[in-house]
Each structure stands twice: as structure tokens, then as C-alpha cells.
C-alpha positions in Angstrom: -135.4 8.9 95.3 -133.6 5.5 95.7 -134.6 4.4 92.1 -133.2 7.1 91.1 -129.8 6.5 92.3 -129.9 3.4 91.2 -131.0 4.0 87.6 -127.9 6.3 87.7 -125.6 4.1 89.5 -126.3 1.7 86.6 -126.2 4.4 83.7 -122.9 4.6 85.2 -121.8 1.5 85.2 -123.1 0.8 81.5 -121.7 3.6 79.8 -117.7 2.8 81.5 -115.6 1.0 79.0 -113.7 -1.1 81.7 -116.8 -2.9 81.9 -116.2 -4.3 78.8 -113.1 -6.0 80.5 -114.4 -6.9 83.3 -116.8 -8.9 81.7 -114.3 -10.6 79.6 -112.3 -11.5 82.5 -115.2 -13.0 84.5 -116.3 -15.3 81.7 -112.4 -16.1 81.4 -112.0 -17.8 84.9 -111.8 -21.1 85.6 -113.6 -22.7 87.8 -112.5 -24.1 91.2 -112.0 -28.2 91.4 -114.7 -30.2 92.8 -114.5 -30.7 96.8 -114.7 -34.3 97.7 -116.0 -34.5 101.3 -114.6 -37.8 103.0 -115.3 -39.3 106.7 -113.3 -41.7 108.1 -114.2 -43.4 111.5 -111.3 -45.7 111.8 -108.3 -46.0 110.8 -107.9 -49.6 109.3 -106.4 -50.6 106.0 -109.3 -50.8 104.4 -110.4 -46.9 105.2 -106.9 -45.6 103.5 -107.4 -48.1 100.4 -111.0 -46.3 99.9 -109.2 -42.9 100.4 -106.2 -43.6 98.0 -109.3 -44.3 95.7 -110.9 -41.2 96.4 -107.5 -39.5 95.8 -107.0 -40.5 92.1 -110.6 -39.1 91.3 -110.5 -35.3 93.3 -107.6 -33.8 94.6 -109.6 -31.0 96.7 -110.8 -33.0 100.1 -112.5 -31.8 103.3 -112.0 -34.6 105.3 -113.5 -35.5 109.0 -111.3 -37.7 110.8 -113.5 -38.9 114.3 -111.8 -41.2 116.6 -113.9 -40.2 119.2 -113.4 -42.7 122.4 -111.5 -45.2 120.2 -107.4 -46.6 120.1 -105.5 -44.3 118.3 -102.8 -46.0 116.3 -100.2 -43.1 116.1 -98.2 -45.1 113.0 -101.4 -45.4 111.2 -102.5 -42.2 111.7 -99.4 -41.1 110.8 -99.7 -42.9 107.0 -103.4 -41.7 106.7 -102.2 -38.2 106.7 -99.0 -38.4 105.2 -101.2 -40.2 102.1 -103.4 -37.1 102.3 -100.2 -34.6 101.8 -98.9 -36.2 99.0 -101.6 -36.3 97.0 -104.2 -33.6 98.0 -105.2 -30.1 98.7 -106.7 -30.6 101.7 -109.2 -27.5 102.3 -111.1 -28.5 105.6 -109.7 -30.8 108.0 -111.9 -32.3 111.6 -109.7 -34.6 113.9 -111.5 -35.5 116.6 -109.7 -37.1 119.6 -112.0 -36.3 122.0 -111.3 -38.8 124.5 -109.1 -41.2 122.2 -107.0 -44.0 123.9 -103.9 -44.4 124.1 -102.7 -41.0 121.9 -99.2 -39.6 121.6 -100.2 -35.7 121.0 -96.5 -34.7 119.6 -97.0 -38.0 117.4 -100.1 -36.2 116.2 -99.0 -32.7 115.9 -95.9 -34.0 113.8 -98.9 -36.1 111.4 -100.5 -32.7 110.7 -97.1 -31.2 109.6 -97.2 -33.3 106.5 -100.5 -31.6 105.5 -99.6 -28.2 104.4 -101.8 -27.0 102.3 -104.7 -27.3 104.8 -107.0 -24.3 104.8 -109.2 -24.6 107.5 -108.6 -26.9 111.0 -110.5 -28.0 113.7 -109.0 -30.1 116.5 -110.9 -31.9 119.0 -108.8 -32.5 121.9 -110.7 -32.4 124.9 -109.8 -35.6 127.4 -106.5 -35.4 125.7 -103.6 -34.5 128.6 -100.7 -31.9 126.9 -97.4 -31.7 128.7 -95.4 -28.5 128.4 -93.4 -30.1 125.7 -96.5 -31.5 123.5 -98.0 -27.7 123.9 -93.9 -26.1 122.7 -94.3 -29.0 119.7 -97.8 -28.4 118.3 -97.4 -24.9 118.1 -94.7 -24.6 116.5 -95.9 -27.0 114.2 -99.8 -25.1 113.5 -97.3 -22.3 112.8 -95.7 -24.1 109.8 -99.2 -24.6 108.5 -98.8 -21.3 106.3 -101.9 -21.7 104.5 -104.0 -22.0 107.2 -106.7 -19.2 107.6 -108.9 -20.6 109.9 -108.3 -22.6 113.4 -111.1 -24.2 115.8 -109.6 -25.5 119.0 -111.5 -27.0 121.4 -109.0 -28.6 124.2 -108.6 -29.8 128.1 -105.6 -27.5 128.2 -105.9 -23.7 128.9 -102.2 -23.1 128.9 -102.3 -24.9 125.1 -104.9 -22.7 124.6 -103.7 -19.3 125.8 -100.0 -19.8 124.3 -101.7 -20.6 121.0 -103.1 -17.3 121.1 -100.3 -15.6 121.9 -98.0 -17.1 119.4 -100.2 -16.9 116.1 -100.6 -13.8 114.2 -103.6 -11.8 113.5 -104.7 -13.2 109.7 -105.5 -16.9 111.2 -109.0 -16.9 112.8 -108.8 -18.9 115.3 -112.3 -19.8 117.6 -111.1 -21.6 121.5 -113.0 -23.8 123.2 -112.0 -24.7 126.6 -114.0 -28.5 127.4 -116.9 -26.9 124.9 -117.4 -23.6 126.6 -116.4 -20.6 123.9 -113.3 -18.7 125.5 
């Protein structure tokens, strides 16, 4: 009985002349730009000249920044991802700060603000103390991130957490992780 639906279904579909146009239109489309996948465990002058390399040969990145335990230079943090919104489409973007030294959060959220084409973000933060005016700042600025379909949080701060949720609207997925236990 199910062959024979589907012998119809396909009659069907072969005798319809939009197929006909359909078919033209898929061979038609172009094809998406290659993703370049870059990681970058530092932050040194040397990492940004490899990336500015990277840059003139794909402009489609996922990038995993992981400054996990290490000194966070906010000013050259700041140039790595301003270099990264100038020239690129940045689809996935990691930062991991888990338990980075010395970090200026608002210094942070303000660096992502100059990405805005990023697609899908995940943020490390756990070890990382907000105030109530880093958690006011970085939401308003993963709210000017109007591309962004996708959010993974994983934080030390409930109350980031919980106004996050509250503030951003329904077509963002967004996945919380309080210290690596799913909320």
C-alpha cells in the first residue's frame, strides 16, 4: 500500500510543470563561500598577522577564541575582533574566558559589538565576576547583534543569566549554563 502512494506521489510530482522551474532554479544557485575554521590561543601579534592572512584568503570564519586561565589584554582583544568585523562574516564565534585574568567584561562586551554579522555565539564566562552595570552593558549589546540566531551562555552570574532571558526575543536560541549545569 505504501508503494503505492509513493509511485503516485511521484506520478504527481513528474507530470507538474513547476517542476520544470524548480529544477532550473536549483541548478541556478550559487553556492555558499567556503568556512575557514580558525583557533587562536593567544592573543599576540603574531596570532592576528596569521589571521589578517587568513582574512585575504576566506571571508566566512568560525573562529574559537580560548583564553582559558590566561591574561587577557582587553586593547588587544579589542584589535583582534575589530580586525574580524572589518573584514569578515563571522558565522560561529567561541570566547572562552573561563577563568581569564585580569578581564574588563564591559571592555569585552563592547569588542563583540564590532562583530555584527555573527551568526552563532558561545561565551564562556564562568570565574568571570559581572557587576550590575557589566550585566546592563552586555545585554544591550548581544541585542545589537541582529543577526544572531543562536546564543550559548555558560556564566558565574544567574542574575546575567536570567535578565538575558528576559530581555531577548523568541527567534534567538539561546542554551544557559549556570557554572556547566544546563538551566
Amino acid at each position: 500500500m505504501q508503494q503505492r502512494v509513493s509511485i503516485k506521489d511521484l506520478y504527481i510530482l513528474a507530470t507538474q510543470s513547476s517542476m520544470i522551474s524548480f529544477q532550473s532554479v536549483f541548478l541556478n544557485q550559487t553556492q555558499d563561500p567556503p568556512l575557514k575554521f580558525l583557533r587562536l590561543n593567544c592573543l599576540n601579534l603574531n596570532e592576528q598577522l596569521k589571521l589578517r592572512d587568513q582574512l585575504q584568503n576566506s571571508t566566512v570564519l568560525s573562529i574559537k577564541i580560548n583564553l582559558f586561565e590566561q591574561e587577557v589584554n582587553t586593547q588587544e582583544f579589542d584589535k583582534l575582533l575589530s580586525l574580524l568585523g572589518d573584514f569578515a562574516i563571522v558565522r560561529d564565534l567561541e570566547v572562552i574566558l573561563n577563568k581569564a585574568k585580569f578581564v574588563n567584561i564591559s571592555s569585552i562586551f563592547c569588542s563583540l559589538a564590532s562583530i555584527k554579522s555573527v551568526i552563532n555565539l558561545n561565551l564562556d564566562l564562568k570565574g568571570i565576576q559581572m557587576d550590575q552595570n557589566d550585566i546592563i552593558y552586555g545585554i544591550q549589546i548581544i541585542k545589537q547583534l541582529n543577526q544572531i540566531k543562536r546564543l550559548t551562555l555558560d556564566c558565574s552570574s544567574m542574575d546575567f543569566i536570567n535578565f538575558l532571558k528576559a530581555e531577548l526575543d523568541d527567534k534567538i536560541r539561546m542554551i544557559c549554563y549556570h557554572e556547566s549545569q544546563l538551566i
